[in-house]
C-alpha positions in Angstrom: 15.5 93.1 -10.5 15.8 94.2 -7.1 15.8 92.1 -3.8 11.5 92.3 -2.8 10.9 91.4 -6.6 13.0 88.3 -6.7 11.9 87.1 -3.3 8.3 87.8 -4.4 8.2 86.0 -7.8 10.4 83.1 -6.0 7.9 83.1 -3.1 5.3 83.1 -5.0 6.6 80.1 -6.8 7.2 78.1 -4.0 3.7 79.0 -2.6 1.9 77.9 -6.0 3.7 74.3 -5.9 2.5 73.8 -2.4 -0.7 74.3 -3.5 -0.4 72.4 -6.7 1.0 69.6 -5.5 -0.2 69.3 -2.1 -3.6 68.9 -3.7 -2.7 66.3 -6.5 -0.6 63.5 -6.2 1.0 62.5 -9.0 2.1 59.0 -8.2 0.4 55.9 -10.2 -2.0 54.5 -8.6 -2.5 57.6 -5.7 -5.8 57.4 -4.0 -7.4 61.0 -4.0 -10.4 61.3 -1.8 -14.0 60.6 -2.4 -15.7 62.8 -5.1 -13.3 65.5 -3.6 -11.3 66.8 -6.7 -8.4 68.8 -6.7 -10.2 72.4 -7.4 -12.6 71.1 -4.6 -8.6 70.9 -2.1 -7.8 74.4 -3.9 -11.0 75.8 -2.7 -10.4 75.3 0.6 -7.0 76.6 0.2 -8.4 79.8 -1.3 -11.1 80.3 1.7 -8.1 80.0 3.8 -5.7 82.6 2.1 -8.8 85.1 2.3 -9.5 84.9 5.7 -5.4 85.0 6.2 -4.8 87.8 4.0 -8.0 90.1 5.1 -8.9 90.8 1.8 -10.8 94.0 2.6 -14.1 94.8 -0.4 -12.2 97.1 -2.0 -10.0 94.0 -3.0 -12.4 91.4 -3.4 -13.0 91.7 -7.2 -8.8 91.6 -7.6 -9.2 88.8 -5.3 -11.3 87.1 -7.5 -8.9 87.1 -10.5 -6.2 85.6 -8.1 -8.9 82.7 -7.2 -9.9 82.0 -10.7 -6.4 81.4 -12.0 -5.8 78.8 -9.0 -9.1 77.2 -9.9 -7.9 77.0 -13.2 -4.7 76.1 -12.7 -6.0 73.5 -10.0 -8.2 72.0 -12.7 -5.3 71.6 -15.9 -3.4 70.0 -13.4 -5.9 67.8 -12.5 -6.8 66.5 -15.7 -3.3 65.7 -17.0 -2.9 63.8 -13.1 -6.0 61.7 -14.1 -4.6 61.2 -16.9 -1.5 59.8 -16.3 -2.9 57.8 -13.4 -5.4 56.4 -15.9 -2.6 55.3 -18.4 0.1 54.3 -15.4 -0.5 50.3 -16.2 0.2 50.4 -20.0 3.1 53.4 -20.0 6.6 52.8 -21.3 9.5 54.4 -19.1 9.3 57.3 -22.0 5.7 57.7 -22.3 6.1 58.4 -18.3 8.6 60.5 -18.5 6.2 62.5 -21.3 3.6 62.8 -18.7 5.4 64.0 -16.0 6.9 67.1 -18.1 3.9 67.4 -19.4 2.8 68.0 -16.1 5.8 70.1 -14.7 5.3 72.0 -18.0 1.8 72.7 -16.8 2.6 73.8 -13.2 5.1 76.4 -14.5 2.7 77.7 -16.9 0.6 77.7 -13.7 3.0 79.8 -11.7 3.6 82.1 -14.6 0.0 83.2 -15.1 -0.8 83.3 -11.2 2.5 85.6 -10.4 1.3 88.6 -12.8 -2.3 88.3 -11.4 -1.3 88.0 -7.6 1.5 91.0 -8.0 -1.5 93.5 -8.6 -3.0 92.5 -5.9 0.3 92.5 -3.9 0.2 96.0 -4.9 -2.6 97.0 -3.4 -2.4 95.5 0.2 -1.7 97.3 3.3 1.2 96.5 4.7 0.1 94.4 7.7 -1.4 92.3 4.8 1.9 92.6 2.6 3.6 90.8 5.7 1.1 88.3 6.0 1.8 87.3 2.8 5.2 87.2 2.3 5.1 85.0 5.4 2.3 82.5 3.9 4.6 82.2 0.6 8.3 81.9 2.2 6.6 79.1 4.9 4.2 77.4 3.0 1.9 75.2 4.7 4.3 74.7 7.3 3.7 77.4 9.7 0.0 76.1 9.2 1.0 72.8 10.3 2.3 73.6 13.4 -0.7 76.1 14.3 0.5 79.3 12.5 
């Protein structure tokens, strides 16, 4: 594997829990929101990338693909969060611990199916948008925070 592929697929990891867990808290008892769910926070984040990335009509139906699997990624975790924060009072320190790598379990499967889908789209960017990129995955949303 050479250098750009490992920072890529390691970038793109870091990028994906972010976004997965900057939208859903996974604490007992966290307070999300009104009626805003986590694929509504993933939406948001998804406008944003576009407009970031430039994503020209030529690469809006790749695009697409790359928004889907966060929405649906976005949405698996979402369910097993409520889930666990519905059954936080009556767990057992194991039944927790089942949860939470049930959960971590998800969010690699999560990385793993956005990583293939993103790459082709990686593959067809300019590079302007290329750079743009690798510098929204290596900082995160902290270049955002501070005003980009």
């Amino acid at each position: 594997m050479n250098q750009s592929s490992y920072r890529f697929t390691h970038s793109a990891a870091r990028v994906v829990a972010a976004m997965l867990f900057a939208t859903l808290a996974f604490a007992p008892g966290a307070v999300f929101a009104a009626k805003e769910t986590g694929v509504d926070r993933v939406d948001g984040r998804i406008e944003k990338m576009h407009s970031r990335l430039k994503i020209t009509n030529a690469q809006e139906d790749q695009w697409g693909k790359v928004a889907q699997v966060m929405r649906d990624n976005a949405r698996d975790m979402e369910t097993l969060t409520k889930a666990r924060m519905d059954q936080a009072k009556t767990m057992t320190a194991v039944d927790d611990l089942k949860s939470y790598g049930e959960i971590t379990d998800a969010h690699a499967d999560g990385i793993k199916k956005l990583t293939p889908v993103f790459a082709v789209l990686y593959a067809a960017m300019s590079d302007d948008q290329k750079k743009t990129a690798d510098d929204m995955f290596r900082h995160g949303d902290k270049k955002r925070m501070k005003g980009k």
